[in-house]
N, C-alpha and C positions, 0 to 999 in steps of 0.2 A: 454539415455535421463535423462536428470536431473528434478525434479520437483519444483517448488516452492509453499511452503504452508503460504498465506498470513492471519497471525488472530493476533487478539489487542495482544498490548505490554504485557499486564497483562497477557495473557495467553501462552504465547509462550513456556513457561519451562514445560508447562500440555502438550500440544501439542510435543514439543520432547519428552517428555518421551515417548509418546504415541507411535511413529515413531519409537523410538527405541525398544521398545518391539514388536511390529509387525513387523517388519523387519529384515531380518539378517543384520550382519553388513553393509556389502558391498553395498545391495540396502538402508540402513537407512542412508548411508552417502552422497545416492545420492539426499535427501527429503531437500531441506533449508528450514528450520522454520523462518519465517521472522515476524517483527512487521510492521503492514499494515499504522502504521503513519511514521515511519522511511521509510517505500517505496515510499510513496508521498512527504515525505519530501525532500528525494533523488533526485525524478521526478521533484519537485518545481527547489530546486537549481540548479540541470540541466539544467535547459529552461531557469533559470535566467540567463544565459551566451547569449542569443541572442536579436534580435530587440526587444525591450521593445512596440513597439506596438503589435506585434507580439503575444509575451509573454503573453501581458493581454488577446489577441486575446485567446491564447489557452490552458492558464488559465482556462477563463471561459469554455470553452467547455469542460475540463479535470474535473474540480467541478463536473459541471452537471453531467457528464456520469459518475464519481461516488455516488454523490451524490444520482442520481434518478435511478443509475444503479447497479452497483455494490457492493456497501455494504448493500442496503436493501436485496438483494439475501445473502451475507455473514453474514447475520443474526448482519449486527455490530449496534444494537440496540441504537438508539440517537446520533451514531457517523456523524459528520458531518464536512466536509470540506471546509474554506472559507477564502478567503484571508483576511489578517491582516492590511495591506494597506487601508488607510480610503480613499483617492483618484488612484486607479488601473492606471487611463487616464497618 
C-alpha cells in the first residue's frame, strides 16, 4: 500500500526528510510527500474537463468539504479554498 502525506507547499521538504529518516528506504519510497494546494489544484483542473454546470455543482460541494472539513482537521491554519471565478454560473 502506498501512502500519501498531504501538508502546505512550505513544508513539504520538513516532512520528507522526516519519512526518510524514519523509514527504511523501500517503505520511505512508498510515503508521497505532496503539497495539499498542488492536490486541489490537480482535482480543480480535472473536473474542469466536464459539464460546467456540473463543475460549479461540485466545486462548491468540494470547497466546503474542505474547507469545513478537511484542513481545519490538518491543522492548515487560515488556509482556504475558493474559486477565482467572480461569476461560477
Amino acid at each position: 500500500m502506498d501512502v500519501w502525506l498531504l501538508v502546505r507547499l512550505q513544508d513539504c521538504g520538513e516532512w520528507q526528510n522526516a519519512v526518510d529518516e524514519q523509514f527504511t528506504e523501500e517503505l520511505a519510497g512508498r510515503v508521497f510527500v505532496g503539497a495539499i494546494e498542488k492536490f486541489v489544484g490537480q482535482n480543480v483542473s480535472e473536473i474542469g474537463r466536464f459539464d460546467k454546470a456540473k463543475v460549479v455543482e461540485t466545486l462548491t460541494e468540494l470547497f466546503r468539504i474542505y474547507n469545513e472539513g478537511w484542513l481545519p482537521g490538518a491543522g492548515a491554519s487560515g488556509l482556504r479554498i475558493v474559486s477565482g471565478d467572480p461569476d461560477p454560473k
